[in-house]
Structure formats: structure tokens, C-alpha cells
C-alpha positions in Angstrom: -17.6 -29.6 1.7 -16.2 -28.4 5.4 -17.2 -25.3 6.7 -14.5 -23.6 8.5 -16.7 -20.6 9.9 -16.3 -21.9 13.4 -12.6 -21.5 13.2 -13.2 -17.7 13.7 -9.9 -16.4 16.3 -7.3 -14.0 15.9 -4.0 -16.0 16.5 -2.0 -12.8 16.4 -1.4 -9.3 15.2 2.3 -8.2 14.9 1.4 -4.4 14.5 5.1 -3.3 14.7 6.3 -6.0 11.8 3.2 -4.9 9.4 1.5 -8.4 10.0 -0.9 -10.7 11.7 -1.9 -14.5 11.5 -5.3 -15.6 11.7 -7.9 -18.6 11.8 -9.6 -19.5 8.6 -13.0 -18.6 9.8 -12.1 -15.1 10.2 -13.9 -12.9 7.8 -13.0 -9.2 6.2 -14.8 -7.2 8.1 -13.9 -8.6 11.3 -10.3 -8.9 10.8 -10.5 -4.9 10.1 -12.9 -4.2 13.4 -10.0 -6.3 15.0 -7.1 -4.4 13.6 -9.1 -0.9 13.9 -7.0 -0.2 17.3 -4.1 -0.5 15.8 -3.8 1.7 12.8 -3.6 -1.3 10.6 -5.9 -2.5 8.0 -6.2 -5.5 5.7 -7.2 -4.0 2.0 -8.2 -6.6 -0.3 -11.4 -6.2 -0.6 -13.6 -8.5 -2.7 -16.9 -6.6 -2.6 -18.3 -9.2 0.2 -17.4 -10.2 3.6 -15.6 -13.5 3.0 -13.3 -15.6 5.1 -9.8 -15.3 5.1 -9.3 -18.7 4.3 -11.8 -18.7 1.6 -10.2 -15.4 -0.1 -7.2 -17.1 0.5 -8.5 -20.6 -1.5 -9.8 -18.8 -4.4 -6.8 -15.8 -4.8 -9.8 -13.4 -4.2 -8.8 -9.4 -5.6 -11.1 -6.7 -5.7 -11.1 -3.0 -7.0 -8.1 -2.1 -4.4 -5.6 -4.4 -6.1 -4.5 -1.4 -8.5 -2.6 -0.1 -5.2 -2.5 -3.1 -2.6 -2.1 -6.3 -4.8 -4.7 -9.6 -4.6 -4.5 -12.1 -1.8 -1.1 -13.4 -4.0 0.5 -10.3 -2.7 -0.7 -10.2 1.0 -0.7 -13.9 1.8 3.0 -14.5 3.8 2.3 -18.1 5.5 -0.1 -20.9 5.7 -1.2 -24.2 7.9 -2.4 -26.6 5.2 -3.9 -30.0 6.1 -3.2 -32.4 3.0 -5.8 -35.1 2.3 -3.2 -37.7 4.4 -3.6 -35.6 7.4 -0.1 -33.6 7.2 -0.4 -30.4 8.6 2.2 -28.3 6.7 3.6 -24.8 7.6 4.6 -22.8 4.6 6.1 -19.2 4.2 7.9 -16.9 6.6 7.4 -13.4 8.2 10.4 -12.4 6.7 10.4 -9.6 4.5 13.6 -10.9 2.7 13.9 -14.7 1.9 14.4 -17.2 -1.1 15.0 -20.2 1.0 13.1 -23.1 -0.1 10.0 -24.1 -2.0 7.4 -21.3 -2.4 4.8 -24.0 -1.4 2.8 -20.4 -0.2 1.7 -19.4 -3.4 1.7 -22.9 -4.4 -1.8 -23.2 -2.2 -3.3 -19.8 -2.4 -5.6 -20.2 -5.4 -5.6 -24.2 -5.3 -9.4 -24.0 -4.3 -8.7 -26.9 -1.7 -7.4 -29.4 -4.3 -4.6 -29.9 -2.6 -5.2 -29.5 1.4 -7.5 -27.8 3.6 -6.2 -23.9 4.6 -6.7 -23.9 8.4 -4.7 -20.7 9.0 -3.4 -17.7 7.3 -0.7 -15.2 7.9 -2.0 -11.7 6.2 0.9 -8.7 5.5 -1.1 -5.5 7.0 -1.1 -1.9 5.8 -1.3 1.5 7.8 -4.8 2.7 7.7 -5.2 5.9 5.3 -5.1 9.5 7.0 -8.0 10.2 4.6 -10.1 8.9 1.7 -11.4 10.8 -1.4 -13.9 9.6 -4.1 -13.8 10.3 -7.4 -16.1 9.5 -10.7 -15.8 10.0 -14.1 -17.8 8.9 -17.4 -16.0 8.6 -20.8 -16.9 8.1 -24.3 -15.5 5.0 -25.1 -14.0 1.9 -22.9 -11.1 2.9 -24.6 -10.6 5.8 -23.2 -11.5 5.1 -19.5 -9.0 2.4 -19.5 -6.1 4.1 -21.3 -6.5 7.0 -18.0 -6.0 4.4 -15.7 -3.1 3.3 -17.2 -1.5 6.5 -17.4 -1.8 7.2 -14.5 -0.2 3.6 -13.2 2.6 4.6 -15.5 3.1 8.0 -14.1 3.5 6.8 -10.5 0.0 7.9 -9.4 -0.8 6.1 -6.2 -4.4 5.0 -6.8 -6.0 3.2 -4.2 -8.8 1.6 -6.2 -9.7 1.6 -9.5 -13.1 0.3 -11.1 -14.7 0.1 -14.6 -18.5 -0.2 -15.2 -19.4 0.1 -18.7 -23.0 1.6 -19.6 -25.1 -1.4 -19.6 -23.6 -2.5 -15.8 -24.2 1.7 -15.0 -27.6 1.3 -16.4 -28.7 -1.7 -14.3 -26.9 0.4 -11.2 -29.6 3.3 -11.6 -32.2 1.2 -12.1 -31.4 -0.7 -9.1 -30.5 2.2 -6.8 -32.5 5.0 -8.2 -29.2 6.9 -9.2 -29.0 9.1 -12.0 -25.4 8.1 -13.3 -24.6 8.7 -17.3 -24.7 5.9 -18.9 -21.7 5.3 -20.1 -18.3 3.7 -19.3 -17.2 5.1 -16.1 -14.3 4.6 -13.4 -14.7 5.0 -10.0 -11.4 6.3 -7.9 -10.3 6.0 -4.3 -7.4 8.0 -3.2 -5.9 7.2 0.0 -3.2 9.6 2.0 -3.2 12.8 4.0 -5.3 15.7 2.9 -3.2 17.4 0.4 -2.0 14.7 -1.5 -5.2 13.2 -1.8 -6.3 16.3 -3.5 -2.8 16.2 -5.6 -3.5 12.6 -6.8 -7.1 13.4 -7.7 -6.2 16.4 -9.8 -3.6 14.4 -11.7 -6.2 11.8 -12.7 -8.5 14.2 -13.5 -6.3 16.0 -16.0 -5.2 12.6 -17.1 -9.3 11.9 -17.8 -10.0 15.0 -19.2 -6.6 14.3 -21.9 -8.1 11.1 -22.5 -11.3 12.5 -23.8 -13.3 12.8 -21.0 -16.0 16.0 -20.9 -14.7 19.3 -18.9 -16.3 18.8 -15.1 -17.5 14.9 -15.8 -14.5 14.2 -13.3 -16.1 14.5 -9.6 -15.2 13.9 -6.1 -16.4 13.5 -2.5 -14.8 13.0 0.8 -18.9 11.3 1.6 -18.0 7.4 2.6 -21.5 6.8 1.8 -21.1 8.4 -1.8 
């Protein structure tokens, strides 16, 4: 195996063109520290602070793909060094192109089978105004997952989106001492200025409640650490 940690540098951020390229190495956290000046952010977020490159390998998603996409949707260019020492340059910063082989999404996902990624070239998004959480328990999987696709169907710009059934919400309190139903519950994130946070929240909530969700199971908080 290689370990590409040490290949840890920000080539370059593009802030006005919505994009940046960096060194395999890099991981999550500190390409957002990085961007943080900039009112940029990089949203896929796979629950752990992994490399770009190894994201990048394995098409890593995470709970903020309902709204942002997986590393498919965000990846715009690689370096790729094939297994006879080619170093290839795929993909383009342009927002508008068909020209040529898609050898881009050809290598995200390939797990290294078919070259080493040594750089990556990300598609950034503006950094929300504001963030609102949201939880709701349901009776039946059924139902918590028929909400969430009404709501993708109306338009309803989710930012994440994620399902724990009872036994996962059961293992979660006994883990972290909480006192969550046990039952199949989504967890929301909204993303946008103050009232239309609010607006987007409400609609899923009436959505929830329509669904078969209890009156008042749907709550919120504006607590990061909640």
C-alpha cells in the first residue's frame, strides 16, 4: 500500500470560479480550515476526516449528498500515475464541456486499480449564512423515508438527510447516554439565511407530520453541538 499523507499542500483555491485543486494528502477538515477565509466550503462529508484522495479513490458520500452530491459530483480533474509511470491529467475547470473521454469519473471510485490519485481538483460551495437541525421519529421506515422523498420532489432544499432505524437509535443512547425514541428517525440540516431556514424546516415538518409522524415529534435547534 502507499501512504499519500505526506502529500498534504494546497495547490490552489480559485475562490471567484467556485473551485480549488489540492494534494492527495489533504484531509476534510483541513481543506475547510483552509477555505474558512474565503467563504467557501467543501461539503461531502463522510462522517470522518479522510484524505481528499482517498474520498476521491473510494467515491466517498455522506448524509450531505441529498443536497451537494458524493465525490462523483464534486470531483472536476485529476493527476493519476498509472502503474507504467504515466502521469495523466484528466478533466477541466470548465463548467461547460463534452470534449473528450470522461477519463475523470473513469478513476474516482477505481480504488487505485487503475493508477495512483496524486492530486484532485474539488468544485467548492458558498458557506451557509446559517444552519438549523432538525429530528423527527416515525412509526414505520416506511414512512420516514416516503417524507424525505416528498420533500426532494417538492423542491425542498435539504442539506442533509439521515435515517437511523430503532436498533442503530438504540445502540446511540446507550452509547451517548441520550434519551432518543427508539424508533426510525431522520435527522435534517437546513442550510440558508435565517428565514428560509425556518421556511424549509416547517415544510418538512408538515411533510413528517402527513406522513404519520406524532404532532411535536418534529424538533429543531440552531445548537451545532446538538
Amino acid at each position: 500500500s502507499l501512504d499519500l499523507t505526506g502529500m498534504n499542500q494546497m495547490v490552489e483555491v480559485n475562490d471567484e470560479d467556485l473551485d480549488c485543486r489540492v494534494q492527495a494528502g489533504v484531509t476534510r477538515l483541513q481543506l475547510n480550515n483552509e477555505l474558512r477565509h474565503t467563504g467557501l466550503t467543501f461539503p461531502v462529508d463522510p462522517g470522518a476526516d479522510a484524505t481528499i484522495g482517498g474520498m476521491t479513490a473510494t467515491a466517498a458520500s455522506g448524509t450531505s449528498a441529498v443536497r451537494y452530491g458524493t465525490m462523483r459530483d464534486n470531483v472536476i480533474g485529476l493527476t493519476v500515475v498509472t502503474a507504467d509511470g504515466s502521469v495523466l491529467e484528466t478533466g477541466t475547470r470548465a463548467r461547460k464541456s463534452s470534449a473528450g473521454f470522461d477519463l475523470t469519473s473513469l478513476f474516482v471510485g477505481s480504488e487505485g486499480t487503475l493508477g495512483i490519485i496524486t492530486e484532485v481538483s474539488l468544485r467548492l460551495h458558498g458557506q451557509p449564512e446559517e444552519v438549523l437541525g432538525a429530528i423527527c421519529p416515525f412509526p414505520s421506515l416506511k414512512a420516514a423515508t416516503d417524507t424525505v422523498c416528498a420533500a426532494v420532489q417538492l423542491g425542498i432544499p435539504v442539506a442533509r438527510a439521515e435515517l437511523m432505524d430503532d436498533v442503530a437509535i438504540s445502540a446511540v443512547n446507550g452509547h451517548f447516554k441520550t434519551s432518543y425514541k427508539e424508533a426510525p428517525t431522520l435527522f435534517f440540516e437546513f442550510h440558508g439565511g435565517a428565514s428560509a431556514i425556518e421556511e424549509q424546516a416547517e415544510a418538512v415538518r408538515d411533510l413528517a407530520y402527513e406522513m404519520g409522524a406524532e404532532e411535536g415529534a418534529f424538533e429543531v435547534s440552531r445548537d451545532e453541538d446538538e
